[in-house]
N, C-alpha and C positions, 0 to 999 in steps of 0.2 A: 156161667160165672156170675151174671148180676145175682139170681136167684140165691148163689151160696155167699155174696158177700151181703145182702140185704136180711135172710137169715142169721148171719151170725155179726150183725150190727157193723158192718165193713159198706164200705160206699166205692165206688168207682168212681174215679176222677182224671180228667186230664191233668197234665203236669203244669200246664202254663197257668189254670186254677187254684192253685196251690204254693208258685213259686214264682218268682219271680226275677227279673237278669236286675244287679244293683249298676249302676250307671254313674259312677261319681267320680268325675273327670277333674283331675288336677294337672298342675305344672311339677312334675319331680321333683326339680330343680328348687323350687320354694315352696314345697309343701311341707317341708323339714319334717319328713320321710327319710328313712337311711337306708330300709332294704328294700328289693324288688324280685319278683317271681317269674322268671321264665319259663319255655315250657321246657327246658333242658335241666331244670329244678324240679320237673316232679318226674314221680318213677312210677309205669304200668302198675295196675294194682294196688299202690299205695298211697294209702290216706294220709300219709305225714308227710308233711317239708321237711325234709330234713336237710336240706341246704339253700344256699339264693345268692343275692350279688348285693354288695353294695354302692347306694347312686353315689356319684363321684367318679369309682373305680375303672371306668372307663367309658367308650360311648353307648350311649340309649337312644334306641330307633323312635323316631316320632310314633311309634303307635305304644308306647309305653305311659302311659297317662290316665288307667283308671286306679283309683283308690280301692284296697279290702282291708277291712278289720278284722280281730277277730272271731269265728266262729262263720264267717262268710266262705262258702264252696268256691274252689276253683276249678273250672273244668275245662280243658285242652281242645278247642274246638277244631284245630287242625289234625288231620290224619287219624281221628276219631278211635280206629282200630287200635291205637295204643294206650285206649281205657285208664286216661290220668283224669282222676280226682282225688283233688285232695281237699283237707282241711285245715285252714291257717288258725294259728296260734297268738299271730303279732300284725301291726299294719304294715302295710308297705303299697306298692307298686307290682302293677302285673298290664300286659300288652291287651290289647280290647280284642286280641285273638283268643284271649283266654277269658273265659266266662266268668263272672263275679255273680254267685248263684247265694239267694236267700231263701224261705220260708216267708210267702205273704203273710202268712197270720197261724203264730206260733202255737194258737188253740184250736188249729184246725189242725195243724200238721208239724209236728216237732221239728224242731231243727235240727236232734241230735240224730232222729231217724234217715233225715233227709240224703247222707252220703251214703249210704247205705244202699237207700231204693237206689241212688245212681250208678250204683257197683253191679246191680242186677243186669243179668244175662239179655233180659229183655229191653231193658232202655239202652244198652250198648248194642244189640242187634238193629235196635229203632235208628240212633244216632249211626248207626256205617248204612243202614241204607238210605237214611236220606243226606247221606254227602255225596257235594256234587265236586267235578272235579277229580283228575287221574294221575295227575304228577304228585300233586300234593293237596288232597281231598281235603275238604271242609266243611261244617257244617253250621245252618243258621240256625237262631236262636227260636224266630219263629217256627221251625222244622221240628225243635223240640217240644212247644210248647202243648201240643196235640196227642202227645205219648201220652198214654194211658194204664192205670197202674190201680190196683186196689189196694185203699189207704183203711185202716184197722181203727177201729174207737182208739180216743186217748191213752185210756187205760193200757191197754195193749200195745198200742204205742212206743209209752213209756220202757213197758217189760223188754220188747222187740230193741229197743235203743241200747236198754239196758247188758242184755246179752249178745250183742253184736261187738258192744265196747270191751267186752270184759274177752273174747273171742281176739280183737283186732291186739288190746295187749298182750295177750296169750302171743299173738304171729311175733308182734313187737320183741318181744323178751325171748323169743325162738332168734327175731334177726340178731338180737346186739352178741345172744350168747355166740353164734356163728361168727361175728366180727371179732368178738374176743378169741376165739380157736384160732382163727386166720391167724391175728397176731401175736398169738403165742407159737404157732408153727413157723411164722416167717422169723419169728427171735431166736428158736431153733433151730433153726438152719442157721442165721447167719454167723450163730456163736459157735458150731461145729465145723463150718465151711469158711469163717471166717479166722480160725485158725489153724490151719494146717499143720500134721506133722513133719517130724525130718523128714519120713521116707516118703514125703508126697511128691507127685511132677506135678510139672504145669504144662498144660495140653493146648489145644486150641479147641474149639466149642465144635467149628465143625467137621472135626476127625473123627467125632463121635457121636454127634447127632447132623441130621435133618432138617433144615428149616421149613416147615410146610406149612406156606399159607394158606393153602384148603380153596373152595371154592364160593362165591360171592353168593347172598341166599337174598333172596328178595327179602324189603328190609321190615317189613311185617312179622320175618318169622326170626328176623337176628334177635340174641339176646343180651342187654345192657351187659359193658363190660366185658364183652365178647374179644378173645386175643390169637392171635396164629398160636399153632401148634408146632411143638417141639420134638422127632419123634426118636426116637432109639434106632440108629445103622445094626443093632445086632437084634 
């Protein structure tokens, strides 16, 4: 591998070479900050926020005090296995259990590339074996810093950034159109089902189905939004 990245103008480099953890601890409360980022605000695989909390809205644990801007990484350093990174858009608040990740020096190593290399199968194999911890594994920041990845000329860089972005909108415009179907099925039902004819009865739910709540799955393999099953008596 050195051989083919030295050839084709590629360097091998550690992660903690190139990146950096941002450390910039404020008070919530008077930082006149309005949101903050938990880790129940990001979603396996995806690089958007797409939701958070507002400070005020109710209590915030004392490890809620680092600052991110945006374009700054967040990375989920609890239970690592559930591969949250994202990328913020706006400032806020986020718990120092979550990683506030930058690009030391933006002419080495782009920033736009940088969530990208974190998505990779290989630093998320790196990040689950060196978490320690079995109830609720974790990982340090020095643990990552050691991960090793070959980084591409700028140029290439740039291209690599570039088609990764234009790919993550592609997924983007795949999820919302799915959220618009949802909601045009559930508008569907409720105006068919929500008006009933004369000749309709009214039954009881379980005359005719099955409550089954299924079986508990270790919680690595559940998936978001995961709900009991409904099943058909006939």
């Amino acid at each position: 591998m050195p051989e083919i990245c030295a050839k084709n103008g590629w360097t091998r480099v550690a992660f903690g070479d190139v990146v950096r953890q941002v450390r910039d601890r404020v008070d919530p409360y008077e930082s006149g900050l309005k949101r903050y980022v938990a880790g129940k605000h990001m979603d396996t695989d995806d690089l958007r926020i797409r939701r958070w909390g507002m400070i005020g809205d109710g209590y915030l644990g004392p490890a809620f005090h680092m600052r991110f801007k945006p374009g700054h990484i967040l990375y989920g350093s609890r239970r690592t296995y559930l591969r949250k990174v994202a990328v913020v858009d706006f400032e806020g608040i986020t718990a120092n259990t979550t990683f506030v990740i930058e690009s030391k020096n933006p002419k080495v190593l782009l920033p736009e590339l940088l969530p990208f290399i974190m998505q990779t199968e290989s630093f998320h194999e790196h990040s689950i074996k060196q978490s320690k911890g079995s109830v609720n594994p974790y990982v340090n920041f020095s643990d990552l810093t050691w991960y090793e990845f070959a980084l591409p000329p700028m140029e290439e860089q740039r291209r690599l950034a570039v088609l990764a972005q234009k790919l993550t909108d592609l997924e983007a415009s795949y999820f919302m159109l799915e959220v618009r179907a949802q909601e045009l099925r559930s508008a569907y039902i409720r105006q068919i089902l929500g008006q009933p004819g004369n000749n309709w009865q009214r039954t009881i739910l379980g005359d005719v189905c099955t409550l089954q709540r299924g079986f508990d799955l270790p919680e690595q393999q559940r998936k978001p939004g995961a709900i009991p099953v409904i099943a058909s008596t006939e």
